[in-house]
LODRENMAR-205305 format. One record per residue (C-alpha): residue in one letter; chain; x, y, z. Coordinates in steps of 0.25 Angstrom, whole numbers. Layout:
(atom 'A'; 'A'; (X; Y; Z)),
...
This chain:
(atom 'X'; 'A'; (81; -79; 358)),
(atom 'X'; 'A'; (74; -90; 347)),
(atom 'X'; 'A'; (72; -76; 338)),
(atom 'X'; 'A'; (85; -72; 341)),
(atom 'X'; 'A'; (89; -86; 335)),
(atom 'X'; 'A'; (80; -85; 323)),
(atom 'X'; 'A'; (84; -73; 319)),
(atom 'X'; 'A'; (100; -75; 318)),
(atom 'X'; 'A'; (95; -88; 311)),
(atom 'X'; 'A'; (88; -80; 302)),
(atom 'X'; 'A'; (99; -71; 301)),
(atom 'X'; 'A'; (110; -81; 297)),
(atom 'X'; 'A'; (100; -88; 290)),
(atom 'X'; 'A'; (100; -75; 280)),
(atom 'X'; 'A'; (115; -73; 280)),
(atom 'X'; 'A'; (117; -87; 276)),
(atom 'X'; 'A'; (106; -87; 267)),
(atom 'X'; 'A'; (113; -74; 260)),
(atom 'X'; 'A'; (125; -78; 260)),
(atom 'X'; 'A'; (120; -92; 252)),
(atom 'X'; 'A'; (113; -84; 242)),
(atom 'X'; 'A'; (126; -76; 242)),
(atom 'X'; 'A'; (136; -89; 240)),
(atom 'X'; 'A'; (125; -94; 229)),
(atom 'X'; 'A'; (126; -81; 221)),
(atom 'X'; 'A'; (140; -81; 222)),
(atom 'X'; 'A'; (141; -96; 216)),
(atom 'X'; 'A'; (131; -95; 206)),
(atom 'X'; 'A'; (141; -82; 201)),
(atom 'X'; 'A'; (153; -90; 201)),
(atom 'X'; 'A'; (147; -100; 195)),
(atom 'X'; 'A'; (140; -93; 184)),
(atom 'X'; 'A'; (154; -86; 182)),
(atom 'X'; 'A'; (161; -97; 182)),
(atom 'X'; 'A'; (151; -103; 171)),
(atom 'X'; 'A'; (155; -90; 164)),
(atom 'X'; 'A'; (169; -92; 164)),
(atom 'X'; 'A'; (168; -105; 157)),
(atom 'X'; 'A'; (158; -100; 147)),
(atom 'X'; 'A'; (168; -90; 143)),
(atom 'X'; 'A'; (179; -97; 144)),
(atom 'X'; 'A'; (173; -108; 135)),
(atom 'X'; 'A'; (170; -97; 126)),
(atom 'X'; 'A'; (184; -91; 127)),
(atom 'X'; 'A'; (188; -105; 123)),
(atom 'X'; 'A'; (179; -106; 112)),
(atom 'X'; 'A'; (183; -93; 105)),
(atom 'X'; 'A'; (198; -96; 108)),
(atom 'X'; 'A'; (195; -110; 101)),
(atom 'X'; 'A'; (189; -104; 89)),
(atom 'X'; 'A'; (199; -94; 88)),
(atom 'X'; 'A'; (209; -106; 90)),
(atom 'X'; 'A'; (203; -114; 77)),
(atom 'X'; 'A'; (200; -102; 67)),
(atom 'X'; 'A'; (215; -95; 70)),
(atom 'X'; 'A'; (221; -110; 67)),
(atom 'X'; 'A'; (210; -110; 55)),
(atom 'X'; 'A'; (214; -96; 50)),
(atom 'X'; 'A'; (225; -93; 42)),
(atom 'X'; 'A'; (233; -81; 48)),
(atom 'X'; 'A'; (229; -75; 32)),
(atom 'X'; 'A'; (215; -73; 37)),
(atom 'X'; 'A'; (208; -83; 27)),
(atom 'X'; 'A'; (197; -92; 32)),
(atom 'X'; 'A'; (199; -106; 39)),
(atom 'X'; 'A'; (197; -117; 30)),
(atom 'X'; 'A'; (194; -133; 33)),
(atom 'X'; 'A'; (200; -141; 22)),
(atom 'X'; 'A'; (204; -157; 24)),
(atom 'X'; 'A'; (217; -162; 21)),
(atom 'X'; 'A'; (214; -171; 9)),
(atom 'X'; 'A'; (228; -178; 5)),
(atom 'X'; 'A'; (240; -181; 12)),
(atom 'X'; 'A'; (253; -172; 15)),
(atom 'X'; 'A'; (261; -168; 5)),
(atom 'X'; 'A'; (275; -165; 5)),
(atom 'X'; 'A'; (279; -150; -1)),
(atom 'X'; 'A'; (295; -149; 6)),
(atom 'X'; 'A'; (307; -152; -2)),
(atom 'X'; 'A'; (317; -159; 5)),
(atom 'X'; 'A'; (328; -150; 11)),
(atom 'X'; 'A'; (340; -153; 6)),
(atom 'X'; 'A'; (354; -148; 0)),
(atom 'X'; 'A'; (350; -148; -13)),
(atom 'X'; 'A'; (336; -138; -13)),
(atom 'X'; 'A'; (337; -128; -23)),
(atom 'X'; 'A'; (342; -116; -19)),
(atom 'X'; 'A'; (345; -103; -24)),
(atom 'X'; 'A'; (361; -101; -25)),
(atom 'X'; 'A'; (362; -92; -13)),
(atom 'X'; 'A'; (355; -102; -5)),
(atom 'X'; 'A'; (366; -113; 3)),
(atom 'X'; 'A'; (359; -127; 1)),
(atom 'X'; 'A'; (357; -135; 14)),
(atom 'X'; 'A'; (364; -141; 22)),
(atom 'X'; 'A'; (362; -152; 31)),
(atom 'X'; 'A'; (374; -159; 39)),
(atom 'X'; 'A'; (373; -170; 49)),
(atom 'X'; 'A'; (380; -167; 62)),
(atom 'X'; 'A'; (378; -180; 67)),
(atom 'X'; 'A'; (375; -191; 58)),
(atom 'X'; 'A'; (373; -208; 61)),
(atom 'X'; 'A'; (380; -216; 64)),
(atom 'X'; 'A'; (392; -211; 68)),
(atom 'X'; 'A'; (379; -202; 77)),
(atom 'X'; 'A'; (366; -207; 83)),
(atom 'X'; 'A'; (361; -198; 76)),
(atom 'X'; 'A'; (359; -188; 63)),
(atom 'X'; 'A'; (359; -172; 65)),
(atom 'X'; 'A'; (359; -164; 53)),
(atom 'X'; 'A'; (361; -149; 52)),
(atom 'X'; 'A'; (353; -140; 41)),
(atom 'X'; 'A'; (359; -128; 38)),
(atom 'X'; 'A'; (352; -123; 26)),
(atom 'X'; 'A'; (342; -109; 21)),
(atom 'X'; 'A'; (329; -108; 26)),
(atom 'X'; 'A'; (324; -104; 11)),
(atom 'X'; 'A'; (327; -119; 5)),
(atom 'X'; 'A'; (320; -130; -1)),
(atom 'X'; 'A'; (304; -129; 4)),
(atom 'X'; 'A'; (304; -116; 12)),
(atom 'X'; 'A'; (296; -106; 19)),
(atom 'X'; 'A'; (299; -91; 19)),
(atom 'X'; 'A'; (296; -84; 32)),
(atom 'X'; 'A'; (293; -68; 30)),
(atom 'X'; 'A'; (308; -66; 36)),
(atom 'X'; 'A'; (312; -71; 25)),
(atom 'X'; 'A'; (311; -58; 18)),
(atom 'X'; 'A'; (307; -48; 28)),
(atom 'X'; 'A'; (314; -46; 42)),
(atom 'X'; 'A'; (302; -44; 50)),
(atom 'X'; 'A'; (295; -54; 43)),
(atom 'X'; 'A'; (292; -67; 53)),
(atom 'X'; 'A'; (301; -79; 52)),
(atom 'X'; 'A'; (298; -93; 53)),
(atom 'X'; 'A'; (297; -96; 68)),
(atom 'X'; 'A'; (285; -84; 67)),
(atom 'X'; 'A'; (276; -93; 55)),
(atom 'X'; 'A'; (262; -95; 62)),
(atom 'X'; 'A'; (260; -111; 59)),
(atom 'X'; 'A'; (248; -108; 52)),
(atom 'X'; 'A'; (256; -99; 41)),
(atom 'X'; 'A'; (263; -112; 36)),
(atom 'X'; 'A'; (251; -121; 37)),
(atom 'X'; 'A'; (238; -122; 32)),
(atom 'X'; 'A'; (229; -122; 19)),
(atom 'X'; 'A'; (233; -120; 7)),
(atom 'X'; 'A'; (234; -123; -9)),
(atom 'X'; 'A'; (243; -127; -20)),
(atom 'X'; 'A'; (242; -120; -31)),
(atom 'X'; 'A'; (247; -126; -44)),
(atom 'X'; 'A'; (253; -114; -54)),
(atom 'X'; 'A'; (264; -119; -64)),
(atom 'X'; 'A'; (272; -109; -68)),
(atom 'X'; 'A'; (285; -109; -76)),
(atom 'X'; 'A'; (299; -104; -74)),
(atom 'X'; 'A'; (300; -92; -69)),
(atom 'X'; 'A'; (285; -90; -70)),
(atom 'X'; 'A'; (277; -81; -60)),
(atom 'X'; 'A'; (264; -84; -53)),
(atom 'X'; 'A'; (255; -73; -55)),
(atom 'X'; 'A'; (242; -69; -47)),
(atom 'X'; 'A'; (233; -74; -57)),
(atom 'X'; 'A'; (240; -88; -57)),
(atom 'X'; 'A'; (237; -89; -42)),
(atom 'X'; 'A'; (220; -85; -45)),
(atom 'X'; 'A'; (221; -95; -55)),
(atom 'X'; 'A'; (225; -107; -45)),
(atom 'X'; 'A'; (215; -118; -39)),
(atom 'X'; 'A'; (212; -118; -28)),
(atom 'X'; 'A'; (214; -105; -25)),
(atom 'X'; 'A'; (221; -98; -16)),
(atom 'X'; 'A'; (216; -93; -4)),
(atom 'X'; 'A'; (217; -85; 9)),
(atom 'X'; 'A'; (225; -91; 20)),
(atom 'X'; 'A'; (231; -101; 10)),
(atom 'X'; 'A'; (245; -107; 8)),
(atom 'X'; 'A'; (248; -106; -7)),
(atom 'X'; 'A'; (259; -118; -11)),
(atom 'X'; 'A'; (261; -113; -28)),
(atom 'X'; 'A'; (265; -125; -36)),
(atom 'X'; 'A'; (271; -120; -50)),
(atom 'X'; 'A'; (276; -137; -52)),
(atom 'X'; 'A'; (290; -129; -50)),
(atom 'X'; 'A'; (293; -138; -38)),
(atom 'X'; 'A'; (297; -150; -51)),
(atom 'X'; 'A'; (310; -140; -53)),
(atom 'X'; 'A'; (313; -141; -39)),
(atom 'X'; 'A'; (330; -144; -39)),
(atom 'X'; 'A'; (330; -141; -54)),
(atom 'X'; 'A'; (337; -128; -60)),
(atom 'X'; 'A'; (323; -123; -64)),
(atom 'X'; 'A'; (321; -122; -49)),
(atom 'X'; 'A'; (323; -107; -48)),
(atom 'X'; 'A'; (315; -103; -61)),
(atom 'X'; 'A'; (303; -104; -54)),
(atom 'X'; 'A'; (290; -98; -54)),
(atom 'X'; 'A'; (287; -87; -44)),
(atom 'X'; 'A'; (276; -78; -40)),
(atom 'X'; 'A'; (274; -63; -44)),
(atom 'X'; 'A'; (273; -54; -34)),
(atom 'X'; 'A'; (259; -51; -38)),
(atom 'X'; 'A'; (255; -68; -35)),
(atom 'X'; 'A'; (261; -65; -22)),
(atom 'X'; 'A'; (253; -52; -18)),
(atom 'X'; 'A'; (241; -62; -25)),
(atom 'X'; 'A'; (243; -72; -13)),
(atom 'X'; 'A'; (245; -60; -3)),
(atom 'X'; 'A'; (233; -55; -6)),
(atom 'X'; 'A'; (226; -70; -6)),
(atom 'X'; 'A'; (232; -71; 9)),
(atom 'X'; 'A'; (239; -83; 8)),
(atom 'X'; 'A'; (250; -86; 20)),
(atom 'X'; 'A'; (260; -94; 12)),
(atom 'X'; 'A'; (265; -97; -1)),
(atom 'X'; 'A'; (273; -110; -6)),
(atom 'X'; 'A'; (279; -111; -20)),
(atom 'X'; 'A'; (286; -124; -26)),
(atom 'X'; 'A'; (298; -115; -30)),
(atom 'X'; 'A'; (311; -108; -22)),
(atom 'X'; 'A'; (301; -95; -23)),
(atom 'X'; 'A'; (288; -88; -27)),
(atom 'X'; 'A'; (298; -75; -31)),
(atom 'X'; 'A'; (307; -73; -43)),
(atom 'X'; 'A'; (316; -86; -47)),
(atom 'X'; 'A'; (329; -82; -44)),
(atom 'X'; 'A'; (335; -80; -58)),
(atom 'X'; 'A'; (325; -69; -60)),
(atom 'X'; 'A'; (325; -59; -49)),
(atom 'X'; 'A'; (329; -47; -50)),
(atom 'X'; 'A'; (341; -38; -42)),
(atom 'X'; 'A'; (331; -31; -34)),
(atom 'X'; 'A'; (323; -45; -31)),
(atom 'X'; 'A'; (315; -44; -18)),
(atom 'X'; 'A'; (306; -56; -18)),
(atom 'X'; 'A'; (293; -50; -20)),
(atom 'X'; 'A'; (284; -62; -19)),
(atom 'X'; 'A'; (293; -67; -5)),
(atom 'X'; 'A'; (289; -54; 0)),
(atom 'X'; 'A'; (276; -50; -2)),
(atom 'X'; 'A'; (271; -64; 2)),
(atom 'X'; 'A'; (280; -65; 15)),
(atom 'X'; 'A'; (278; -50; 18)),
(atom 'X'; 'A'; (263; -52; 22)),
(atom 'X'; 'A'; (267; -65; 29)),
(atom 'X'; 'A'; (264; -75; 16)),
(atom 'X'; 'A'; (275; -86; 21)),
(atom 'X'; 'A'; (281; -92; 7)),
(atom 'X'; 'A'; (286; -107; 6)),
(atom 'X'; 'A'; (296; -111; -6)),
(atom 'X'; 'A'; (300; -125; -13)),
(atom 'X'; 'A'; (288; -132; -10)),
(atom 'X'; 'A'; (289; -145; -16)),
(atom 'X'; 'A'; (275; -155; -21)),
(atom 'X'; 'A'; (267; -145; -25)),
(atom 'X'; 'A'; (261; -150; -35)),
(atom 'X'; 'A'; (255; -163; -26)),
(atom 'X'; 'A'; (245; -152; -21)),
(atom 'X'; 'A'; (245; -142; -33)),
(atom 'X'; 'A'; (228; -137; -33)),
(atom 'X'; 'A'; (225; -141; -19)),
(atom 'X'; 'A'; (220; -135; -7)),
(atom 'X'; 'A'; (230; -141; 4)),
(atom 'X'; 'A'; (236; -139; 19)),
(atom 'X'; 'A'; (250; -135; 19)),
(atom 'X'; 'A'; (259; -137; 32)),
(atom 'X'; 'A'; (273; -130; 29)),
(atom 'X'; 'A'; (283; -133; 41)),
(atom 'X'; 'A'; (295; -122; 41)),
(atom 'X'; 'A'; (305; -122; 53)),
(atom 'X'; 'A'; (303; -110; 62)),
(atom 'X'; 'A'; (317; -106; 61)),
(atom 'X'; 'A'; (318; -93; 70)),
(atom 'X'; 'A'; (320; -80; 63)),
(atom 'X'; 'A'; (321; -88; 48)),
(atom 'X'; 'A'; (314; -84; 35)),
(atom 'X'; 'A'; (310; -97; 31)),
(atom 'X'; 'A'; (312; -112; 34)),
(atom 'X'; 'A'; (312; -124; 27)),
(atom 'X'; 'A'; (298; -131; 26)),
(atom 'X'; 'A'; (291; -144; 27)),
(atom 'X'; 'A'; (279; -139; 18)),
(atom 'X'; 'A'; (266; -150; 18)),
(atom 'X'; 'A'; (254; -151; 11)),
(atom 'X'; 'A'; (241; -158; 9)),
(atom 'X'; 'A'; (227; -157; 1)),
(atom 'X'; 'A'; (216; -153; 9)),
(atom 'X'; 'A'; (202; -151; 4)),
(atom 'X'; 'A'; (199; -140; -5)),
């Protein structure tokens, strides 16, 4: 009977034993898996991070990420918006109407009816091409971002050509925001105004093929001034830059504070729904070359 004992002991002895070994194995698996799910995890957290930092760093153009440190303070590039912009004849000047006005109120409410396309402006894509994004669809990072000011004086009605662009300091480069001051922003309000300078075609095809996502004159428009166009006018420059998604920004004021620097731009257009531009608050500071 005693070996009878002994051997169930021995027995259970070696179920348990097995099924400790077996509980063991099974732990040091779960562990060693969960370990695993937190490697990759963190490793899936590390590539989503680096992919975070270089897509905020890259321009949608492709260029490299550059570092450059703000070296000056913001400066203004907006004209204020008012009734009096200059503005082409078939263009309604703003208008702006209190709707409730102190004291008689307790408070003031003001209306704004006015075009998209006046004083300091961006032009969306829409703005000339019916499938062409419009303003609520501009990635941030399209009207933001490093760029230069490029000073080429020019006078009425003379035309920025290819090699005036090669010939700037600093350069242009991929991925930048090009601001152009001709010094025709001293005519702004005067009736010299609309016998500005303008770009050839061939400049814009220049900046096309430099990949540069937006361009930003001093004057109502990098085409043909008004009194020169012709019957068949079809604003080449507006649509070769806006048809490969080159955003253009119009009556940029101050120019000239920043003319041959390297410098951050932030331009601020409403995101009006289904429009082909906005008015703008347009900023700017130095930034290390």
């Amino acid at each position: 009977m005693a070996n009878a004992t002994l051997a169930v002991t021995d027995a259970e002895t070696a179920r348990i034993t097995a099924d400790v070994r077996s509980d063991v194995r099974r732990a040091y698996y779960q562990v060693v898996a969960a370990v695993r799910r937190v490697d990759i995890s963190q490793e899936l957290e590390r590539i989503a991070t680096r992919a975070r930092d270089a897509a905020q760093e890259r321009f949608q153009t492709g260029a490299a990420p550059r570092l450059e440190a703000p070296c000056g303070d913001w400066v203004d590039l907006t004209y204020p918006l008012s009734p009096d912009v200059p503005r082409v004849a078939s263009f309604s000047p703003p208008v702006f109407t209190r709707i409730a006005e102190m004291p008689e109120r307790p408070l003031n409410v003001t209306r704004m009816e006015t075009i998209v396309h006046m004083g300091t402006h961006l032009d969306a894509p829409r703005h000339f091409f019916l499938d062409g994004p419009a303003m609520e669809s501009i990635p941030l990072d399209r009207v933001m971002g490093r760029g230069v000011v490029v000073q080429i004086d020019k006078p009425a009605y003379g035309v920025i050509e290819p090699a005036d662009l090669e010939r700037v300091s600093p350069q242009i480069e991929a991925g930048d925001i090009v601001a152009i001051d001709t010094g025709w922003g001293s005519k702004w309000g005067t009736r010299a105004w609309d016998q500005q300078p303008c770009l050839s075609v061939e400049a814009a095809r220049w900046l096309l093929d430099r990949r540069v996502k937006l361009l930003a004159v001093d004057t109502p428009t990098p085409d043909l001034p008004l009194d020169r166009r012709p019957p068949d006018f079809t604003w080449p420059v507006h649509r070769t830059l806006l048809g490969q998604g080159i955003l253009i920004a119009e009556q940029l004021a101050n120019l000239e504070k920043l003319a041959g620097k390297r410098v951050e731009f932030m331009f601020g257009p409403l995101p009006i729904a289904g429009s082909d531009g906005s008015p703008a608050r347009v900023l700017a500071r130095p930034v290390a070359a």
